[in-house]
FIVOTOR-700517 format. One record per atom (N, C-alpha, C): residue in one letter; x, y, z. Coordinates in pm, whole numbers, plus 50000, padded with zeros to 5 digits. Each point is the difference from the previous one (the first is absolute). Example, Ala and Ser with C-alpha at 12.3 -4.5 7.8 and 13.67 -1.06 7.14 Angstrom:
2
A513194943150780
A499115011950000
A500905012050000
S499655010549928
S500825011950006
S499235010950073
% end
This chain:
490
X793638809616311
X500245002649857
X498965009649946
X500675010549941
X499015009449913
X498894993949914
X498745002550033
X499044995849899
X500225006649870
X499454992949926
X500335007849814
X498435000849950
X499615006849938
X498875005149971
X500094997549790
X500795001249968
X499965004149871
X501104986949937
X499764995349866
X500094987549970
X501505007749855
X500864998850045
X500895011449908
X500634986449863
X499714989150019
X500354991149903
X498505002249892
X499085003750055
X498624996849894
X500225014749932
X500315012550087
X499885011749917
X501204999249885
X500834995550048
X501345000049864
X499264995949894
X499324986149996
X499184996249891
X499135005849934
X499145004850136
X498735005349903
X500555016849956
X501045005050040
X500635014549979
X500724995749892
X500934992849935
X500574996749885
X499094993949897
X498944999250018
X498524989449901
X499505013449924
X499775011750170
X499275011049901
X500925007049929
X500885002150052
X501075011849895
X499644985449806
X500774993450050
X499944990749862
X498775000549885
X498765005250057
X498744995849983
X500265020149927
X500315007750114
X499915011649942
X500685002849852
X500694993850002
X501165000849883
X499084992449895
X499364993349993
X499274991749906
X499195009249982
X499325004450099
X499065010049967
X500095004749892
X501135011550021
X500335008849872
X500794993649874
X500114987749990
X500364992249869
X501915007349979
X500445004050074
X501355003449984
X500605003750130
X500335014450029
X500955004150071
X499265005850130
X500404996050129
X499045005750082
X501425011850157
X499695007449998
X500805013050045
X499255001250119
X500654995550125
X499065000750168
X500565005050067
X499525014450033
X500285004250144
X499914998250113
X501104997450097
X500514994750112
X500095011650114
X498944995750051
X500275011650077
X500154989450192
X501005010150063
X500114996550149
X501294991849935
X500574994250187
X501174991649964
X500024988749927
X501274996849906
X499884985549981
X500584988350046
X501075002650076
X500374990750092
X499975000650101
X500435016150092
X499534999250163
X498965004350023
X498764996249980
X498565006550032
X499634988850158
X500645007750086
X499924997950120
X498575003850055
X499075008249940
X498635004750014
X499334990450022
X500324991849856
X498994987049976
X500014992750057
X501244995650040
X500724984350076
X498835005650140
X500525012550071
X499284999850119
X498525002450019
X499175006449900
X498374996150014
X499904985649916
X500544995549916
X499614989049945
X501034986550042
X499544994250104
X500984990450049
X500314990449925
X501284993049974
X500074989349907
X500725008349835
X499675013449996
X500475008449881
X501305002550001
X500974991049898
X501665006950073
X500245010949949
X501075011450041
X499865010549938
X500795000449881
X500374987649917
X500415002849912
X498964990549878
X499184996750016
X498904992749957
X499985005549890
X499525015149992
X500095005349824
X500584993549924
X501505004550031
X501274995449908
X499844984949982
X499484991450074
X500174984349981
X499104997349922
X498995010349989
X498944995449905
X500565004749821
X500375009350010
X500885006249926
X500684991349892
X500934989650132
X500674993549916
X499514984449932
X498564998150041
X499954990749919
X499465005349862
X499845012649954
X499925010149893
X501445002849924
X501064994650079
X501155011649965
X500344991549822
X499764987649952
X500094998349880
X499645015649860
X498705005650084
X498935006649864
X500435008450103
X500365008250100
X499795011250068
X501185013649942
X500185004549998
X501015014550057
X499125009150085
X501745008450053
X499825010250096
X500015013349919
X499135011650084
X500625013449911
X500245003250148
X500645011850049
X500135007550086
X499775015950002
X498855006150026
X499935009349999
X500185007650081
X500875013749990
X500505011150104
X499955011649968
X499545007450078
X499515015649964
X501475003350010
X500245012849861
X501485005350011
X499905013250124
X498495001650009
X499955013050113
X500664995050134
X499674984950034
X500564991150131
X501295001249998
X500645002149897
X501194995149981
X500945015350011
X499765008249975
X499925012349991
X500035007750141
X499004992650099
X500045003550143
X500184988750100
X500594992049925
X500914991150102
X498754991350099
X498914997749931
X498684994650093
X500794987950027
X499655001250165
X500364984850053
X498924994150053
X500164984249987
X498804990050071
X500434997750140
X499165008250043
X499624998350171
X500324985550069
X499444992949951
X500364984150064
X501214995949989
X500835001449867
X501394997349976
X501335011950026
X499035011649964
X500965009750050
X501315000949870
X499354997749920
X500945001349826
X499815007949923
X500245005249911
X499375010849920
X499214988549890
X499235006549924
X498954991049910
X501174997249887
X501075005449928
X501094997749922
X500814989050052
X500195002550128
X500424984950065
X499394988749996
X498455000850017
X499434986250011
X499304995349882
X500605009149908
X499534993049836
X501104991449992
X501485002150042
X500974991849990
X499904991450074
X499454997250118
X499884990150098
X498644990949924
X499295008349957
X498404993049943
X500854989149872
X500345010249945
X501104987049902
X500444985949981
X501305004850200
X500214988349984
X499594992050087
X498515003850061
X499384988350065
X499254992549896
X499115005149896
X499394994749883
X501014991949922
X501155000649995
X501164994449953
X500524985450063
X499835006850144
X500314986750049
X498854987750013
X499015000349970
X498804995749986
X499964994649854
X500405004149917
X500114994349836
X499025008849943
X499635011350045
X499095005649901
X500655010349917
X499595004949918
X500685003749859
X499575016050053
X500955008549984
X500015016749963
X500195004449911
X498795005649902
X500095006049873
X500805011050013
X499345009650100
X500505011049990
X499545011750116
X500605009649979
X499475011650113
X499635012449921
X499095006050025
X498885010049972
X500475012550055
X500455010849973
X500125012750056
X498495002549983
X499075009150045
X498895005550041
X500045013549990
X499155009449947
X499995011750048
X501565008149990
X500474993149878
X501715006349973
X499395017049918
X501325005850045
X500115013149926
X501714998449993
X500085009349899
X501605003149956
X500995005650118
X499185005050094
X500765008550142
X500124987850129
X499464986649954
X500244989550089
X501664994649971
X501055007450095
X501124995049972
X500174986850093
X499485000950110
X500214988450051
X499154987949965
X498725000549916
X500114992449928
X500454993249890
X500655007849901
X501455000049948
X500934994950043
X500384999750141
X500454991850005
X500404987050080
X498664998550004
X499324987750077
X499884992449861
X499585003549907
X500114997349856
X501044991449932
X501135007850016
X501184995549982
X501064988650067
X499545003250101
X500724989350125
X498934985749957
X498494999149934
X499384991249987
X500554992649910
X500085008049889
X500844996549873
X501514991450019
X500205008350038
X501234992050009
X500414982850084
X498845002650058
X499594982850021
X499444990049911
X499425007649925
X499714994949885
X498494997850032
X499505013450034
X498384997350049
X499305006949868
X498744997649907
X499855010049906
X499045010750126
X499905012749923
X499375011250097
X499035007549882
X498845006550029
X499515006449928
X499675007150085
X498815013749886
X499835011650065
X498845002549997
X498995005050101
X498575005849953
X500225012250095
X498815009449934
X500275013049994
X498504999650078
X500095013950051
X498675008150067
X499345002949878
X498704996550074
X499315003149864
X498405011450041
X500205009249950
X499085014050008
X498484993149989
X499105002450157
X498794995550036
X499754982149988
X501124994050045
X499834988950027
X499375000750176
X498784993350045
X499804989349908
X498325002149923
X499735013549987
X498645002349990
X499705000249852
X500965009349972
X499985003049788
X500274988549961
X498954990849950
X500514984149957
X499945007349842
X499935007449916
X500265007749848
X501115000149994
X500865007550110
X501145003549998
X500884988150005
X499954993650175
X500274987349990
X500804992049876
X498424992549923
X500224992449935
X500005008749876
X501374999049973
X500695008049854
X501155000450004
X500745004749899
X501225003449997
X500805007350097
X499375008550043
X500595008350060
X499695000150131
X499754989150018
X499624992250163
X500674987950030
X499784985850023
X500864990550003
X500464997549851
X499395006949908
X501164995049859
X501265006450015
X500475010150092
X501325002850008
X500554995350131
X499054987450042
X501234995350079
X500594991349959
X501164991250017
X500764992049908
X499314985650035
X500104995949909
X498984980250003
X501354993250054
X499314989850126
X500964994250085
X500054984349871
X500834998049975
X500194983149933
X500324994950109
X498974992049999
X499664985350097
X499684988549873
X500404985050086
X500094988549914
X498954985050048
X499035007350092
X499504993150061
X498535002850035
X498964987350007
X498945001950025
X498945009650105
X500924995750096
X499515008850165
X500855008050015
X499755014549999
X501085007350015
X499635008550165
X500544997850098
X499575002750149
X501145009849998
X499225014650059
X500545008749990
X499515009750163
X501075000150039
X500275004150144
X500615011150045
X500565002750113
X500725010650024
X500345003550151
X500635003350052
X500535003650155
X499155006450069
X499125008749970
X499405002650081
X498275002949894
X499265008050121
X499055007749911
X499945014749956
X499144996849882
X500375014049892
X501015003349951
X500824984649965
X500975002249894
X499474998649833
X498354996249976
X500174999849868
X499874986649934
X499694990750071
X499354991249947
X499294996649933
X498535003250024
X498825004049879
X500015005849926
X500755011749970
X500615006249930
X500554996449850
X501284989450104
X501064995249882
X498824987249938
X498874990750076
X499814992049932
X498535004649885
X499485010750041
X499395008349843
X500295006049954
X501565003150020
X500555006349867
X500914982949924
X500144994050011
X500154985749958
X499354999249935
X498484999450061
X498914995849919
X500025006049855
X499605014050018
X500455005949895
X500744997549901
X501315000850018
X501254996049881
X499874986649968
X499494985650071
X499464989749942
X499025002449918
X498975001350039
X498605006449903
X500355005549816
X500945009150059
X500435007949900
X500724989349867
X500564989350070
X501184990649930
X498824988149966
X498844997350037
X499424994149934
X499544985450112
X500725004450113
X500074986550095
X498904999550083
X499474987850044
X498895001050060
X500684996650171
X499575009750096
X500445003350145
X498875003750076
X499964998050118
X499144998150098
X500795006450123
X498955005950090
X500655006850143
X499064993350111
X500654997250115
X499754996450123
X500385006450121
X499545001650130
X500405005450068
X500144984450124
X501005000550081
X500004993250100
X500735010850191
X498944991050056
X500285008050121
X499614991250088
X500194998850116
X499984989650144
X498795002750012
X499565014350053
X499065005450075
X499555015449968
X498835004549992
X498794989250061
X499844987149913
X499424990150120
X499914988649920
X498195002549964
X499764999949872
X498625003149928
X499314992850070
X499944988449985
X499134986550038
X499424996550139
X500875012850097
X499664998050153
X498925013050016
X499264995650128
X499325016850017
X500865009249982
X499315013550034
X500525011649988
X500825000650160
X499104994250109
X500095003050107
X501194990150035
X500214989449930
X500474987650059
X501595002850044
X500484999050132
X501275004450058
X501124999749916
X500134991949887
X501174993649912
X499995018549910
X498825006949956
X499985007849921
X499815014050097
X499554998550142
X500475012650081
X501234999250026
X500664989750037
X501595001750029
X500595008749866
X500014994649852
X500105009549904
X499835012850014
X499045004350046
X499415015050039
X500945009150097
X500284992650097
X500995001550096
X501245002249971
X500644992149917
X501154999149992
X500595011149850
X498865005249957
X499775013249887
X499885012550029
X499314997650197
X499885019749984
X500535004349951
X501385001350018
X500535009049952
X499705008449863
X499474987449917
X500365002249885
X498025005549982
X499254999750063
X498615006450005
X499154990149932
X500564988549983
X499404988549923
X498764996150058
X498844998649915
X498424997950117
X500004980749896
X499294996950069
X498984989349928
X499104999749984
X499414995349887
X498635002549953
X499374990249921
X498474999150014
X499924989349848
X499595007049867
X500804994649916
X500605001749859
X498275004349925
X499655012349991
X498635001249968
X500264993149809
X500785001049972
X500164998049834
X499394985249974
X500564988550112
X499514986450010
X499174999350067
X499155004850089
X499174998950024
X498295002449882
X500935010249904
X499035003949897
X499844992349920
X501254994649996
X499624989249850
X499494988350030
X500994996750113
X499444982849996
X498814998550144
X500085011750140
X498804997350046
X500764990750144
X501555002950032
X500474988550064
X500715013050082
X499955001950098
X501185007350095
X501494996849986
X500995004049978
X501704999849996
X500445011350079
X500955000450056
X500585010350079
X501354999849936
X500115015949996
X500765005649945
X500605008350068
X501505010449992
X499605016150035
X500185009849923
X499885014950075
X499375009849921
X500914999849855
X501515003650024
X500395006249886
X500084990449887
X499764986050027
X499474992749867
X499145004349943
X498585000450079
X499035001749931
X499685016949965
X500415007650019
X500385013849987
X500314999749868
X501344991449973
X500704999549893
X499234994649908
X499104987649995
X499584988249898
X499455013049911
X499235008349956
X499635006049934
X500495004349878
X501295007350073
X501045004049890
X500754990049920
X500274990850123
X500874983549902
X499184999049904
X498924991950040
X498474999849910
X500265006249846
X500045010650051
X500115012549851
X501374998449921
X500934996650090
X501375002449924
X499984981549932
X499414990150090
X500384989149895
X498914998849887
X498875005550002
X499404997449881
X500735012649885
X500275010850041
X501375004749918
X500524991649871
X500744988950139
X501114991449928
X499304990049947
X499074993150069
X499374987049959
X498745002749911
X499975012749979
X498354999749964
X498974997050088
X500164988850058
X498854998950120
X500624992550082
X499645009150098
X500544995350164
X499654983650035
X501224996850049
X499774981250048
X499044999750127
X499855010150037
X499274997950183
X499185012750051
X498824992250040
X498925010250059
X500595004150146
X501044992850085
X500165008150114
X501624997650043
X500245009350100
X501275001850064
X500234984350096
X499324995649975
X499864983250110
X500304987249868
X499715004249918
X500404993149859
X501384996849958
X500485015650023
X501494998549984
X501054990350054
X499055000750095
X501034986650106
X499924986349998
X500884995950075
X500894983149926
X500374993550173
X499055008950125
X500994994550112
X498864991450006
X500824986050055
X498734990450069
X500554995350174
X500345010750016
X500024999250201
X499014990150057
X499185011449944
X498614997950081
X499704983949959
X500254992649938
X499554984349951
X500714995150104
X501375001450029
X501114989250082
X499804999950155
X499065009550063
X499145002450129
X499804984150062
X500824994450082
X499674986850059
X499324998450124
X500255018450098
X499254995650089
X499955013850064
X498625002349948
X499825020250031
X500015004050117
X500104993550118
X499815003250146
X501315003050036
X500804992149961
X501355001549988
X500575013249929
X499445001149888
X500895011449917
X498765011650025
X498834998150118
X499395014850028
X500645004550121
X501204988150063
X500385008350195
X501194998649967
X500875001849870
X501005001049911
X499965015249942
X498845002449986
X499965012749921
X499465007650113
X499334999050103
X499895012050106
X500945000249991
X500954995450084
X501115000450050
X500915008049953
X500414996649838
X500385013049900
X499495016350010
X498614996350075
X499135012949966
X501025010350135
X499824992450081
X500585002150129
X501705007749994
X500674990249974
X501295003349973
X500535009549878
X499045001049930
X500055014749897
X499575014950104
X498774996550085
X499895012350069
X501195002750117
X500684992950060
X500965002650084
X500965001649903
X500864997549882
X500195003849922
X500225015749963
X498665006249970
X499645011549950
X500475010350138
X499474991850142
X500375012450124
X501735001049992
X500554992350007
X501374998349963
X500495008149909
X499964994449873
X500445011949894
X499525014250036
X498965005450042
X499495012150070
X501075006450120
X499764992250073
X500915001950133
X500975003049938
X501354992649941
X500925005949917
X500285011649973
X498944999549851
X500035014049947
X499495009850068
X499604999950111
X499175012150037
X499125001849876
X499074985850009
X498755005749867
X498945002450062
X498755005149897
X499235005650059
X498844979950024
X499114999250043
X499674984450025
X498665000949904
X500535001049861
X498964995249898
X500124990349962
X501184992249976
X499864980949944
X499274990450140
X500405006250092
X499964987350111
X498055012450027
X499655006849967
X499015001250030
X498954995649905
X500464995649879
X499064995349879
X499854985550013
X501114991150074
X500084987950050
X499474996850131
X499435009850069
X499354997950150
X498765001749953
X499295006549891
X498415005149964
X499744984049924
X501614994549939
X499284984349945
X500104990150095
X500584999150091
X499844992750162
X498814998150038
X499585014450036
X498515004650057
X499054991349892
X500195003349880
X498694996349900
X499684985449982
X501324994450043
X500234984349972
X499814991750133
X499955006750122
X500284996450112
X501024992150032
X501245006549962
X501194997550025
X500665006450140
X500954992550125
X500025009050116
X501794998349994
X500955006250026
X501204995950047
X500004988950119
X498585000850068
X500454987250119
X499644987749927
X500205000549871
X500124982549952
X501354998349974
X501045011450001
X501504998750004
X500254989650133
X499854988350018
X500844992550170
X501275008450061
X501024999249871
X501365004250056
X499895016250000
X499085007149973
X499965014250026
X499455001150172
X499104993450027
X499254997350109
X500834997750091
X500454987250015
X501364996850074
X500885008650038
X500505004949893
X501195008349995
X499335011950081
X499155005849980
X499765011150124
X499394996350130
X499804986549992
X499634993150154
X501535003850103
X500724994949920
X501184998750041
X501085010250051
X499305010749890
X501095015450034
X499175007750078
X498514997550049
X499565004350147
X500464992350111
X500204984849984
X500144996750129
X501675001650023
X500864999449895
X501265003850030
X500675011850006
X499085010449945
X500305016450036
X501285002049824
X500064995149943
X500985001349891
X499704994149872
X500835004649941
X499294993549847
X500514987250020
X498834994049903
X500244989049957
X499274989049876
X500524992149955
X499544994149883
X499344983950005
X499324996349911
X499214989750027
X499944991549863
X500094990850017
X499634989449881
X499514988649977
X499034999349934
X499214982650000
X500764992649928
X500374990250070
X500634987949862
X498744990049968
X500854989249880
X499154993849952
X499104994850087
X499974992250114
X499104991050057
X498975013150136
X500375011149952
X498875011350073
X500995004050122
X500964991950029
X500595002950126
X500255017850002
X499925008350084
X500415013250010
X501365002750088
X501195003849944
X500995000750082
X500105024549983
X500625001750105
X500235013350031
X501924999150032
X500305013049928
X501185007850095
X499865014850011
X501024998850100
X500175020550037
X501095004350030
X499295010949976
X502265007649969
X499944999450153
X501434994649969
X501104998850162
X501615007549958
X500544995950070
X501765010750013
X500744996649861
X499364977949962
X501084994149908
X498985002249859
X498784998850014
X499204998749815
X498825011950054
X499795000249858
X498825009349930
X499384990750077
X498315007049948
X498934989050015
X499714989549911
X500645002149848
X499574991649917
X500864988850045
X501315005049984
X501084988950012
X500054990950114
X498895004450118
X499744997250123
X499114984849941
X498805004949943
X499164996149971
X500204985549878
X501005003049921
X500534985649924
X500424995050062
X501105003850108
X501034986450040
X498984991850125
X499295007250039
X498534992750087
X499554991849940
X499375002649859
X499204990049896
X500994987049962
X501205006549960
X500934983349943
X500114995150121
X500455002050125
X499824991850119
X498654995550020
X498745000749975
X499014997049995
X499624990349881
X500505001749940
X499914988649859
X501134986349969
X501285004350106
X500544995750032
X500194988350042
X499064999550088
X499784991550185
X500945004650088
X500565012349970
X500975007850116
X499515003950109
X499884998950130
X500165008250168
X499705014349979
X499055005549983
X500195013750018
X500945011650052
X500394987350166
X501155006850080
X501305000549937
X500194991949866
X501334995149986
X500885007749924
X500955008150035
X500605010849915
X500784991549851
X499605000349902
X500414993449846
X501115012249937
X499925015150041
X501095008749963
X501054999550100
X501224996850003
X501205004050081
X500065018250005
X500364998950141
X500415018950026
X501225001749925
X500904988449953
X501035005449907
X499445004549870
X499314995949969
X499405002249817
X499235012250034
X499225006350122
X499475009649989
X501015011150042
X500775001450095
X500825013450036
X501075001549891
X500624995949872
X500535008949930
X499215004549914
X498584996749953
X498935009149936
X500065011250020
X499565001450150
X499635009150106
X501245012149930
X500794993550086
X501345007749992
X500345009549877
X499524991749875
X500265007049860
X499255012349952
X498504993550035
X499195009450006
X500315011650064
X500295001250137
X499885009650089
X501055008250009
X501214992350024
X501515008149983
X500285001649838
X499734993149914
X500485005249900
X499854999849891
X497935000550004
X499165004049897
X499285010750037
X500095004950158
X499595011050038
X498335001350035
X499624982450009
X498444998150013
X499735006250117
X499105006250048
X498985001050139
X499334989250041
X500064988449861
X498844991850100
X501014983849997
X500384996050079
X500734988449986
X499154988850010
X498664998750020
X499394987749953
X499714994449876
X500314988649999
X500494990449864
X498575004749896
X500394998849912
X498684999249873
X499994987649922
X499044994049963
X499694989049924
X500704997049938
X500694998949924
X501754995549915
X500725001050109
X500275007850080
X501464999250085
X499634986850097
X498705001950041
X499354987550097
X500624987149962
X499595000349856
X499944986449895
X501524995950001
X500545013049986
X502025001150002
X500434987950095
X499435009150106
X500634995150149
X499444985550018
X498744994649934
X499554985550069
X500984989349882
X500314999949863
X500504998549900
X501404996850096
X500565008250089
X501394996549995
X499884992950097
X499165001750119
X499654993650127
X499744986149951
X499504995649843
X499574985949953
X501134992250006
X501195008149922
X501394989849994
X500504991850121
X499445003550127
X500334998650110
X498974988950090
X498705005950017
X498704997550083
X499264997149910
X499784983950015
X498634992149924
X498485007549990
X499975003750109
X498845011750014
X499415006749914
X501265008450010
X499855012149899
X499894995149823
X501184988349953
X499554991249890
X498894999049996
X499294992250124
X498155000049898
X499465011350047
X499965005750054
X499245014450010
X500355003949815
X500925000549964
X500145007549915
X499214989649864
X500384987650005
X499104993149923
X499075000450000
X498735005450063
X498785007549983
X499965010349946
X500705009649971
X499525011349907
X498845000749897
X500174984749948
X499235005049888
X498854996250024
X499214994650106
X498964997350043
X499255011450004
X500715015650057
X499805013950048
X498965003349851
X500154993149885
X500175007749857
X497774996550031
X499435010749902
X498775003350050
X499515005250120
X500855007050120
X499424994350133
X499355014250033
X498865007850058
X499775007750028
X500595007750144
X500715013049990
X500705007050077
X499275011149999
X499875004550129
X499795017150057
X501145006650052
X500065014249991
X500905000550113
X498875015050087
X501045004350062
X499145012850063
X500915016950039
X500964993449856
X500785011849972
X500604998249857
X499985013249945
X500404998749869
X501424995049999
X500414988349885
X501084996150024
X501135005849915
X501214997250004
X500985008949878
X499814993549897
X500485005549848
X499874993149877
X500194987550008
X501765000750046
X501124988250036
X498644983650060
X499365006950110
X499554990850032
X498644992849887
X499495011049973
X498524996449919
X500914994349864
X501334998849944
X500294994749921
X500414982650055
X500514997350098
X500314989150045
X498274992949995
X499285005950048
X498634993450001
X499534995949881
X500265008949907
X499654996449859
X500834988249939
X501664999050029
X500234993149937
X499494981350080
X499755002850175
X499454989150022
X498554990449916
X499405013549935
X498974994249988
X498605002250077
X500475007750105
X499055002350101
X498945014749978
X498784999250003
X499085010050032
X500155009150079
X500215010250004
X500355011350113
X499215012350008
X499355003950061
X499245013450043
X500235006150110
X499945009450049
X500645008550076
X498875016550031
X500064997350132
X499715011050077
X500605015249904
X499475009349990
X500595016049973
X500625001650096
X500774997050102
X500475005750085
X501825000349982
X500455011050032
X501155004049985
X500794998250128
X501094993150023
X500674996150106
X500595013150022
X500085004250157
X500635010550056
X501245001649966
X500524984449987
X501724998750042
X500465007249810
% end
């Protein structure tokens, strides 16, 4: 059984205590930015064991009485059809999907935020309209000339006073969005503003997973963060602003504290005087408190560190990129003394494709056991490599064939004669196809297949890049997957 590191019943509490507490703070209305996922933050679940990935949202809802949603979306996203990489939707799509998962949850949707609208945004127009007609309200904010430095300009009329004031009916107003740099912070100080203006007393917060402040700088939970950002050039740092005032180290990163300056300037603007001496202030996460057992959630978070850099060679390999993410994630390896040979099933898995001359894949299950497969005439290596493991979890014979050659040769057949494949070995769904029908038949194959979900957490290598098709079946198992750069001949 997976050890759990992180205590996800105490953070709901003490994460719904502080938001509550924040809201008191400001004696009225408190407006928090949400940043990262709120229900599949699969990040967290896997450096922070015990974290489900929908934990946000559950915390959420013991708020959802005093809470609303805003949704914020850049009309420029919308405009160029930006899609989310993980889901593979356009960001217009997964405001509708964001909807009605918050929906199905009981939490309340005020409304959706155009961002960065101009009059030449037709397709936000009519993303607009199609909202409407659901009966969603929609507003508009506009680009606004030297945001975010001219806080003069800014805060005036002719800055967020011409963007339109969102009516909300509720205390906590959590305001989100599909991806990043749609406009979040944005929409919630120009809020501020048009409250201010109306006489209401409002408060801003920022919430975010990670970095978690309260841990070192160095501590694996907040390099995995690091890791899993190259892309985005994100450093960590400690928050010099809190360190000035109060004399206490917080870790932060850069473009917060980059930013705190100007916020700084723009809320004493609005407030007259700024609520907070630092960018570590702003925040409301208490991660770092629900920590049950750090040994656990520090070979939780290598591990992340790990599978972000194989990760990065991957996406590289792909694109034919040049190897700057996976090289900014090998200089934090080195610094941390992090090695890929703490991967087992990476290790394995190339034990295996030297001594068998072919690729092949490897996976630890729960109790450490290491099972391997390799491509042969009938499976991939992955697909090799599961139906090994459920016979292994099983109490199945290794020797004991659980697929019938009937369930596998009209695959074959479809594929080859008359899908026009080159490669007629099964892939992970078709595998799953063929043992599924082999169940109706052979007890075997029934519990082989009743293990599946045991697979869910399990760490996998392989030692060839695999097809989408397959790295999507892995995902929906549940399973960890990293992968060799290497490109199969076939």
């Amino acid at each position: 059984m997976k050890k759990l590191g992180f205590d996800g019943e105490k953070y709901l509490e003490l994460q719904s205590e502080k938001i509550l507490q924040r809201i008191a703070d400001f004696g009225g209305k408190l407006y928090i930015e949400f940043g990262g996922k709120l229900f599949d933050d699969y990040h967290a679940a896997r450096v922070l064991p015990g974290f489900a990935p929908d934990s946000k949202i559950k915390m959420l809802c013991k708020l959802k009485d005093v809470a609303e949603i805003v949704i914020a979306i850049s009309s420029a996203d919308i405009e160029q059809n930006k899609v989310r990489a993980d889901l593979g939707i356009t960001y217009d799509q997964d405001v509708l999907r964001l909807i009605d998962v918050f929906r199905s949850y009981g939490l309340y949707v005020g409304s959706i935020v155009l961002t960065q609208f101009n009059e030449s945004n037709l397709q936000a127009k009519g993303f607009q309209k199609r909202l409407e007609k659901l009966g969603i309200k929609v507003y508009r904010h506009y680009h606004i000339k030297g945001y975010p430095h001219d806080v003069k300009h800014i805060v005036s009329s002719e800055g967020f006073g011409k963007n339109q004031y969102v009516e909300t009916s509720r205390d906590l107003v959590i305001v989100t969005a599909p991806g990043p740099g749609s406009g979040k912070m944005a929409t919630c100080l120009s809020q501020m503003y048009h409250e201010h203006l109306r006489g209401h007393k409002v408060g801003y917060a920022k919430y975010e997973t990670f970095p978690v402040w309260n841990l070192p700088l160095n501590h694996p939970v907040n390099v995995a963060y690091e890791a899993a950002t190259a892309d985005l050039s994100d450093v960590n740092m400690i928050d010099p602003w809190h360190l000035a005032a109060y004399g206490q180290p917080a870790v932060n990163y850069n473009r917060d504290v980059e930013i705190f300056p100007v916020l700084n300037a723009i809320f004493g603007q609005i407030m007259e005087t700024s609520p907070y001496k630092s960018p570590t202030d702003m925040g409301v996460n208490m991660a770092g408190y629900a920590i049950s057992d750090d040994e656990v959630v520090r070979e939780a978070s290598r591990q992340e560190v790990i599978r972000r850099y194989y990760k990065a060679l991957m996406n590289e390999r792909r694109g034919n990129k040049e190897s700057t993410e996976s090289d900014k994630i090998r200089l934090l390896m080195e610094a941390n003394q992090i090695s890929v040979g703490e991967r087992a099933s990476a290790v394995f898995a190339e034990e295996m494709a030297k001594k068998k001359k072919c690729h092949c894949a490897a996976i630890a299950l729960p109790d450490g056991t290491m099972c391997y497969g390799k491509t042969g005439t009938l499976f991939g290596c992955s697909s090799a490599m599961i139906l090994n493991a459920l016979k292994v979890l099983a109490g199945i014979p290794d020797e004991m064939k659980i697929i019938s050659p009937e369930a596998i040769e009209p695959i074959q057949k479809l594929k080859v004669s008359y899908l026009g494949s080159k490669n007629p070995n099964l892939h992970v769904d078709e595998m799953l196809i063929a043992l599924s029908v082999s169940a109706a038949t052979n007890p075997y194959a029934k519990k082989a297949m009743e293990t599946l979900p045991q697979l869910k957490g399990c760490e996998v290598h392989t030692t060839v890049l695999l097809t989408h098709g397959d790295e999507k079946m892995f995902r929906k198992l549940g399973v960890n997957l990293t992968c060799d750069p290497v490109v199969d001949s076939h």
